[in-house]
N, CA, C and O atoms as CSV, one atom per row, in Angstrom:
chain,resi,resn,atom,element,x,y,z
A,1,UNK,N,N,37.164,32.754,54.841
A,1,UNK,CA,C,36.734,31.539,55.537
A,1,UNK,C,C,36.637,30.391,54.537
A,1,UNK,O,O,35.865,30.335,53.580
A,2,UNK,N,N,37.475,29.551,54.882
A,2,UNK,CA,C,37.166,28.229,54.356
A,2,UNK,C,C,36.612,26.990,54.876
A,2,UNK,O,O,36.656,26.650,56.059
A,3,UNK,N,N,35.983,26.204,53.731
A,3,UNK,CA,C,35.149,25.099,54.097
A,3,UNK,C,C,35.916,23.489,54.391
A,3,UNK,O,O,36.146,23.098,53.247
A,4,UNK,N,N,36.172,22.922,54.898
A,4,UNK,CA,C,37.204,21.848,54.836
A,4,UNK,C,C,36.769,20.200,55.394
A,4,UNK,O,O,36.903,19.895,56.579
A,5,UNK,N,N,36.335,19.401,54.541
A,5,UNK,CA,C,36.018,18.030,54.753
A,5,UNK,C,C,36.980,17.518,55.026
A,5,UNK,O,O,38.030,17.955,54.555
A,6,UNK,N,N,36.983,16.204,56.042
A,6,UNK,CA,C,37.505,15.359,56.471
A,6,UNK,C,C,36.619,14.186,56.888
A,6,UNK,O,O,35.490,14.170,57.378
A,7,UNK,N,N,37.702,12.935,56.453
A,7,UNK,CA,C,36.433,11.631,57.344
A,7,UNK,C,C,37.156,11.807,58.539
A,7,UNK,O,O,38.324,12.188,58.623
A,8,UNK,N,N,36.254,11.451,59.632
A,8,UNK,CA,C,36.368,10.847,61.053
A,8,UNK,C,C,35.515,9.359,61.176
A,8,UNK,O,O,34.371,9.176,60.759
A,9,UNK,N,N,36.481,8.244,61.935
A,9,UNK,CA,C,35.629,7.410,62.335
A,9,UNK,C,C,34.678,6.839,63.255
A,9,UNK,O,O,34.828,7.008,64.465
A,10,UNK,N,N,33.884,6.296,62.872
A,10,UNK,CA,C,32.897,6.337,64.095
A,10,UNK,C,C,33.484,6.332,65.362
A,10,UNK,O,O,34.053,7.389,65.087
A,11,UNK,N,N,33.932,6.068,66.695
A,11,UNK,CA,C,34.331,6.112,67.649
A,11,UNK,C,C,34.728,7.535,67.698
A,11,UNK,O,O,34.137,8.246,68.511
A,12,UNK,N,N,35.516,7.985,67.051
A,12,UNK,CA,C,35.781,9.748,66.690
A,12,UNK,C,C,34.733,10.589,67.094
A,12,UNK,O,O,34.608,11.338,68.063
A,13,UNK,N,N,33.860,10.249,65.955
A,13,UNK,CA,C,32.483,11.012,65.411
A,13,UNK,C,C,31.767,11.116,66.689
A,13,UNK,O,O,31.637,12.229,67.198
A,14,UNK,N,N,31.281,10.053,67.269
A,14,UNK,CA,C,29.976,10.071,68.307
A,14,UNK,C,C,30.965,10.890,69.705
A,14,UNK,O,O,30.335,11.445,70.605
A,15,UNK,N,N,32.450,10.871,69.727
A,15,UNK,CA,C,32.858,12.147,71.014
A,15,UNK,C,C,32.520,13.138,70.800
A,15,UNK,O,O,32.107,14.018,71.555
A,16,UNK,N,N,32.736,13.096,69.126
A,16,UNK,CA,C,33.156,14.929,68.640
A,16,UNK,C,C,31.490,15.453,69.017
A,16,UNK,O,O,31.137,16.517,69.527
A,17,UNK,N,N,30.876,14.603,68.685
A,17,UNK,CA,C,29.129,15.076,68.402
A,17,UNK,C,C,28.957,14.793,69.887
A,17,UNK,O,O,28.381,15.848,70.151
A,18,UNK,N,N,29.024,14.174,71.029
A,18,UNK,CA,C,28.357,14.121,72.393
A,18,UNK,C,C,29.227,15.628,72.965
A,18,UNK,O,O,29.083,16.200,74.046
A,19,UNK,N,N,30.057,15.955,71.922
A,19,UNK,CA,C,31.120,17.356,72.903
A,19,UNK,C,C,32.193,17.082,73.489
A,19,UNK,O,O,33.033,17.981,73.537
A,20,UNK,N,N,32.541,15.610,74.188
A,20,UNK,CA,C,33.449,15.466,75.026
A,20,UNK,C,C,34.885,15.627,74.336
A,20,UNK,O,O,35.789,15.994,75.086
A,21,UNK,N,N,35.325,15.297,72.436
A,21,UNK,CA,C,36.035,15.726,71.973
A,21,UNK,C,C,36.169,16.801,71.292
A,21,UNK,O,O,35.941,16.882,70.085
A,22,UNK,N,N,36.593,17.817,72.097
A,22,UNK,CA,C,36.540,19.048,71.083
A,22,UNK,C,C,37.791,19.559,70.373
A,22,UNK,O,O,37.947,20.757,70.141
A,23,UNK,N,N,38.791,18.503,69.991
A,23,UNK,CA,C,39.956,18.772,69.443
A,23,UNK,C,C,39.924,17.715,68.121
A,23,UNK,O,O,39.099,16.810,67.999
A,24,UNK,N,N,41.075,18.049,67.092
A,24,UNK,CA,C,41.482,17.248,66.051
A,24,UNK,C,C,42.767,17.133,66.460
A,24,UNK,O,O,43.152,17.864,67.372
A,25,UNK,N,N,43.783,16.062,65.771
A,25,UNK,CA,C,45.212,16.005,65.588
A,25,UNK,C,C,44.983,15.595,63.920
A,25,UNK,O,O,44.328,14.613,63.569
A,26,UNK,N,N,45.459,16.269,63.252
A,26,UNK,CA,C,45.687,15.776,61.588
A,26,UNK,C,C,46.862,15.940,61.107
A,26,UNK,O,O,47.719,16.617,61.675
A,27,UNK,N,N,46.982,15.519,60.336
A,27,UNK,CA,C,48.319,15.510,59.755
A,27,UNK,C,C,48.325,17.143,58.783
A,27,UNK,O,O,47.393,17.544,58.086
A,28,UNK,N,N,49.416,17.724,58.972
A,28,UNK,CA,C,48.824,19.027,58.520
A,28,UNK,C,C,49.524,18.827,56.684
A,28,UNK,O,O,50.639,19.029,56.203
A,29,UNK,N,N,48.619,18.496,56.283
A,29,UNK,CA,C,48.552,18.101,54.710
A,29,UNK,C,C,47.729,19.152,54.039
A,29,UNK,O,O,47.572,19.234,52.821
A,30,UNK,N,N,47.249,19.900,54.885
A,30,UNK,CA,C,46.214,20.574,54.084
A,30,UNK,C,C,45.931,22.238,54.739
A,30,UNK,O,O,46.051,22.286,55.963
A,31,UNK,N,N,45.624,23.393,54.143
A,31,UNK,CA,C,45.709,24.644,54.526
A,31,UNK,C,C,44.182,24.625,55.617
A,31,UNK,O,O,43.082,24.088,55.490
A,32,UNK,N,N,44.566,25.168,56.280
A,32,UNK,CA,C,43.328,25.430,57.639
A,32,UNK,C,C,43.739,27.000,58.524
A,32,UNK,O,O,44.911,27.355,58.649
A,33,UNK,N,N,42.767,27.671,58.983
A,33,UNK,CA,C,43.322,28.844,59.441
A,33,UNK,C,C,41.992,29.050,60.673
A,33,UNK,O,O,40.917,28.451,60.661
A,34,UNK,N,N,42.334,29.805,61.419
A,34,UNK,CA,C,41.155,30.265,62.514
A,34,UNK,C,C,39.788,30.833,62.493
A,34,UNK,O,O,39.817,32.035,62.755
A,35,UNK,N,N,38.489,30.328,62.247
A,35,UNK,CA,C,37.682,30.893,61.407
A,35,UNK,C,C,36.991,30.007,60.739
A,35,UNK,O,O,35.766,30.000,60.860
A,36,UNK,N,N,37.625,29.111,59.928
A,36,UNK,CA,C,37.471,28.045,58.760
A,36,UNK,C,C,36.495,27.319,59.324
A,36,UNK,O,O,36.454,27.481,60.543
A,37,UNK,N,N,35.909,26.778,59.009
A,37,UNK,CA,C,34.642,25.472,59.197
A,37,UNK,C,C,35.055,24.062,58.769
A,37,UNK,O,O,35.324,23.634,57.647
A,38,UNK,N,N,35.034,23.470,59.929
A,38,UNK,CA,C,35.849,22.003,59.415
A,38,UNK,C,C,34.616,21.089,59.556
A,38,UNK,O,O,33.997,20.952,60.611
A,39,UNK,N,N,34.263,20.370,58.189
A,39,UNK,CA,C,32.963,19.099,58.529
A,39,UNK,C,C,33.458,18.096,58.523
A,39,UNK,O,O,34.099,17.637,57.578
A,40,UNK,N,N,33.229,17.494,59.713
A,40,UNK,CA,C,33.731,16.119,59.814
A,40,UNK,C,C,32.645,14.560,58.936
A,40,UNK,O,O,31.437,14.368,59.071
A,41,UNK,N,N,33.292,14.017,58.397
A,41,UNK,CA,C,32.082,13.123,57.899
A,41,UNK,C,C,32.252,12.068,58.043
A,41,UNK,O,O,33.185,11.489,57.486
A,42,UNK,N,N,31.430,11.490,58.817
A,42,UNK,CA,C,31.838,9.589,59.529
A,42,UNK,C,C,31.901,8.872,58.002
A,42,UNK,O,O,31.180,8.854,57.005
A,43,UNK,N,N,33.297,8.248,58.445
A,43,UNK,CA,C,33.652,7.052,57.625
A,43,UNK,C,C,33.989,5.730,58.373
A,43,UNK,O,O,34.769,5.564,59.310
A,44,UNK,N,N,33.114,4.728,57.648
A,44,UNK,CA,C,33.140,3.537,58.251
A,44,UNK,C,C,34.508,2.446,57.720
A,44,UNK,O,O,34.433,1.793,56.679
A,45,UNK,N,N,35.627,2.415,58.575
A,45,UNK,CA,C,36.379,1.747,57.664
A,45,UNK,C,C,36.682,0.629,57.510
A,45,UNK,O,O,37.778,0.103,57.319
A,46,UNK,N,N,35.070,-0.008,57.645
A,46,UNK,CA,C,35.184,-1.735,57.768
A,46,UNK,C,C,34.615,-1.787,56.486
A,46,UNK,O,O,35.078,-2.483,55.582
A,47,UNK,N,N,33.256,-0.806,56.344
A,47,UNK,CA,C,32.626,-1.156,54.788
A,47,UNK,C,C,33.932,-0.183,53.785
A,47,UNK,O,O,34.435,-0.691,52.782
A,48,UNK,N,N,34.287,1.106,54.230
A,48,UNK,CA,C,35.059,1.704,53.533
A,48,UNK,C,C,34.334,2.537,52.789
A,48,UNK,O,O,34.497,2.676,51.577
A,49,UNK,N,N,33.368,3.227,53.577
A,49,UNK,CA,C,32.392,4.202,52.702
A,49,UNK,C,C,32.087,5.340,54.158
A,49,UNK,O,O,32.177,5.260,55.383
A,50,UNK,N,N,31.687,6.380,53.132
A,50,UNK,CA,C,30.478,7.095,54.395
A,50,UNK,C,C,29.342,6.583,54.860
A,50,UNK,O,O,28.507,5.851,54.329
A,51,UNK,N,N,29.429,7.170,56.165
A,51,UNK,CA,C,28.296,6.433,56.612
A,51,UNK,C,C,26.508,7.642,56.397
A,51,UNK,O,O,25.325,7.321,56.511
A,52,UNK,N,N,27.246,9.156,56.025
A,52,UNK,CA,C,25.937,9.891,55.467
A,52,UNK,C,C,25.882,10.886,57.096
A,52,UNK,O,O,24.728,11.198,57.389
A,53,UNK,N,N,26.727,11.265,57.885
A,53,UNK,CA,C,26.664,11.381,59.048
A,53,UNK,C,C,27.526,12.669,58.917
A,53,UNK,O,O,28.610,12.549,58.345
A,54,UNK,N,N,27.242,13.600,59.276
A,54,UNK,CA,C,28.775,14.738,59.122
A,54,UNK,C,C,28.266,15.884,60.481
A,54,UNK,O,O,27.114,16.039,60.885
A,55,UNK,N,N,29.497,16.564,60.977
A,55,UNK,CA,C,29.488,17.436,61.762
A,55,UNK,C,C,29.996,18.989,61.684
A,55,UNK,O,O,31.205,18.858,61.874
A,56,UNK,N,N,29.885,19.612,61.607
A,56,UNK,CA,C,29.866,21.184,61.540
A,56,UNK,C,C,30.564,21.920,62.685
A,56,UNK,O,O,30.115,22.151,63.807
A,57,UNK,N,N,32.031,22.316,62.051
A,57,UNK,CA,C,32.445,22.788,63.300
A,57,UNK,C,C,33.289,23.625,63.355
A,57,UNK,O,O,34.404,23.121,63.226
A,58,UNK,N,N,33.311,25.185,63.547
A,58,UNK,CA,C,34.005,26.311,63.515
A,58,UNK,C,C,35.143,26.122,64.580
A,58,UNK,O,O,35.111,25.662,65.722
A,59,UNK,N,N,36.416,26.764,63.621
A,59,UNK,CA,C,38.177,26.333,64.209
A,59,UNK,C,C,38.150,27.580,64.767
A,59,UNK,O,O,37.808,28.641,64.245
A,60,UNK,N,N,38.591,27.334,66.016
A,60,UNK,CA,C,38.831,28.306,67.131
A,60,UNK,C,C,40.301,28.402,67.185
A,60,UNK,O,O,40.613,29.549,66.863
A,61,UNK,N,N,41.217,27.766,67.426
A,61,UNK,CA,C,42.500,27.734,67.469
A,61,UNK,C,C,43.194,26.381,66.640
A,61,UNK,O,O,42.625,25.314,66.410
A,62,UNK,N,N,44.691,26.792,66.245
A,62,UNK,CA,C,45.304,25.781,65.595
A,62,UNK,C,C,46.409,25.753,66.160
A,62,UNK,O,O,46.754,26.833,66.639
A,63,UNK,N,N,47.349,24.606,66.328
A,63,UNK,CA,C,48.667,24.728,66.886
A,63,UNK,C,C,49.417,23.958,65.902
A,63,UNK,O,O,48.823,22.916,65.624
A,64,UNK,N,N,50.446,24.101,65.318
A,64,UNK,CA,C,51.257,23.131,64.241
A,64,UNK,C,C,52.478,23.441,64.897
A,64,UNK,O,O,53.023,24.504,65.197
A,65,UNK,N,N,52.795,22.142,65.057
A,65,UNK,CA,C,54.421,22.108,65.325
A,65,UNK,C,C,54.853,20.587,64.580
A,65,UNK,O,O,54.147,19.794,63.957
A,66,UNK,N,N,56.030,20.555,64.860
A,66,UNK,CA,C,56.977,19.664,64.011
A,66,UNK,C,C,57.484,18.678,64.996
A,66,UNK,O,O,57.476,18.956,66.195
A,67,UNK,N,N,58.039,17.249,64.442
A,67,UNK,CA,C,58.225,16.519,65.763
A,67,UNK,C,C,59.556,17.106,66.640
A,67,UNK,O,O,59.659,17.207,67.862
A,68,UNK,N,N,60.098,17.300,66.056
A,68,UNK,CA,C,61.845,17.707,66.465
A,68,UNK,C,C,61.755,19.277,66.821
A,68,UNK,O,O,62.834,19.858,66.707
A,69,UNK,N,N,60.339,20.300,67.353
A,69,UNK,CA,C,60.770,20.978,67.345
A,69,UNK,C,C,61.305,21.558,69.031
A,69,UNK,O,O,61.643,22.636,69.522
A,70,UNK,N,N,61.165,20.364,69.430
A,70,UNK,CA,C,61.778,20.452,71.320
A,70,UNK,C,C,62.905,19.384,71.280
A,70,UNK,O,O,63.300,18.772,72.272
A,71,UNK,N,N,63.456,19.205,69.797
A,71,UNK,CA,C,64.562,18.436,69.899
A,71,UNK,C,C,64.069,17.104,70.474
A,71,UNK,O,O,65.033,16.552,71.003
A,72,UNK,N,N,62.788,16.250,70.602
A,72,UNK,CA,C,62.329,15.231,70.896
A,72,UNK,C,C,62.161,14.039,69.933
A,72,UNK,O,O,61.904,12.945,70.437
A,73,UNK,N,N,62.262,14.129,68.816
A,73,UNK,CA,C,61.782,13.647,67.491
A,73,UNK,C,C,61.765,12.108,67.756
A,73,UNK,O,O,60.833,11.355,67.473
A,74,UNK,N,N,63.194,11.691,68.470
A,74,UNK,CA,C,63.210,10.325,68.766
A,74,UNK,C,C,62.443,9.734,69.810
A,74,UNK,O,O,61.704,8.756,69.694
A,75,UNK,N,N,62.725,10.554,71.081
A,75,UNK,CA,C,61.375,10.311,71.779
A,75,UNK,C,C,60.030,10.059,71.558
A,75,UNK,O,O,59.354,9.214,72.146
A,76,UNK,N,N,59.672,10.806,70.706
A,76,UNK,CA,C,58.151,10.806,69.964
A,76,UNK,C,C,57.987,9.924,69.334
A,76,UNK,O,O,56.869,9.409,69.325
A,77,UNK,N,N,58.958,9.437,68.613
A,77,UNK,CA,C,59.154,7.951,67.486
A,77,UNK,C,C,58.394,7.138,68.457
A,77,UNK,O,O,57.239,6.734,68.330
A,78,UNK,N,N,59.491,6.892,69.794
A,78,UNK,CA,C,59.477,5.903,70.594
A,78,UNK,C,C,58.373,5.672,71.414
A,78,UNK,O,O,57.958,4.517,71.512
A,79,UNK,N,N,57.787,6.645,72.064
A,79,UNK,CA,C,56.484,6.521,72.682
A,79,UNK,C,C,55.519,7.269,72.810
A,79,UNK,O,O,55.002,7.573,73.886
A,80,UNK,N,N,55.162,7.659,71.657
A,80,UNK,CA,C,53.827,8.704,70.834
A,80,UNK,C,C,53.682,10.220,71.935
A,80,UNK,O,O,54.465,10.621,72.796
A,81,UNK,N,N,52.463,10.747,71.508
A,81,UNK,CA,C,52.744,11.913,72.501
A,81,UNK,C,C,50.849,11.540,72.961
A,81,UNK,O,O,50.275,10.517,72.588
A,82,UNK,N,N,50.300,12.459,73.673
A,82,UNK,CA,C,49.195,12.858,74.361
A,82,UNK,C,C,48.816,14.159,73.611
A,82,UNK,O,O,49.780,14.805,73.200
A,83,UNK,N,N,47.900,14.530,73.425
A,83,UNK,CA,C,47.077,15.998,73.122
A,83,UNK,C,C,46.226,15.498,74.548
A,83,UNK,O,O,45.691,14.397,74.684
A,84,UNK,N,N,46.250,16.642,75.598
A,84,UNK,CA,C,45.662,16.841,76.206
A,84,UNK,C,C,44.598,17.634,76.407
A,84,UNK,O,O,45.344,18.599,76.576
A,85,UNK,N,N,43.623,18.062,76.531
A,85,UNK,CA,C,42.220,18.606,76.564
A,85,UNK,C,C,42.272,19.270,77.919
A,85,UNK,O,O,42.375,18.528,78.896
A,86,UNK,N,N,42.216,20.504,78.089
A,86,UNK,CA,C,42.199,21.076,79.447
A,86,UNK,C,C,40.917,22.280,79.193
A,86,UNK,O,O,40.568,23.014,80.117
């Protein structure tokens, strides 16, 4: 099990913490696995600091895919995608 910081920004932060967001999209730059503990830590990016605020939150599932891997890549360029929450 690994431990894994990230900033989130406020607007982020206060879904993730009321519950209503219970997903990430990140850029997968970094090793994460099912299990892992991801703390989110509000960053304010008007002052450009933390704001001292962080959240605690065990990864249940991960999905990584690639843009092109439904052969869409240009599509996706063109008009972003949705992560939907069901």
């Amino acid at each position: 099990m690994a431990i894994i910081k990230k900033k989130i920004w406020p607007e982020y932060f206060e879904l993730v913490k009321s519950g209503k967001k219970t997903f990430e999209l990140r850029l997968a730059d970094f090793k994460i696995q099912e299990g892992d503990i991801l703390i989110l830590e509000e960053w304010d990016p008007k002052n450009k600091k933390y704001t001292g605020r962080k959240l605690k939150r065990k990864v249940k599932y991960i999905l990584k895919f690639h843009l092109d891997n439904f052969g869409q890549k240009k599509e996706i360029e063109k008009k972003g995608f949705y992560v939907i929450q069901l």
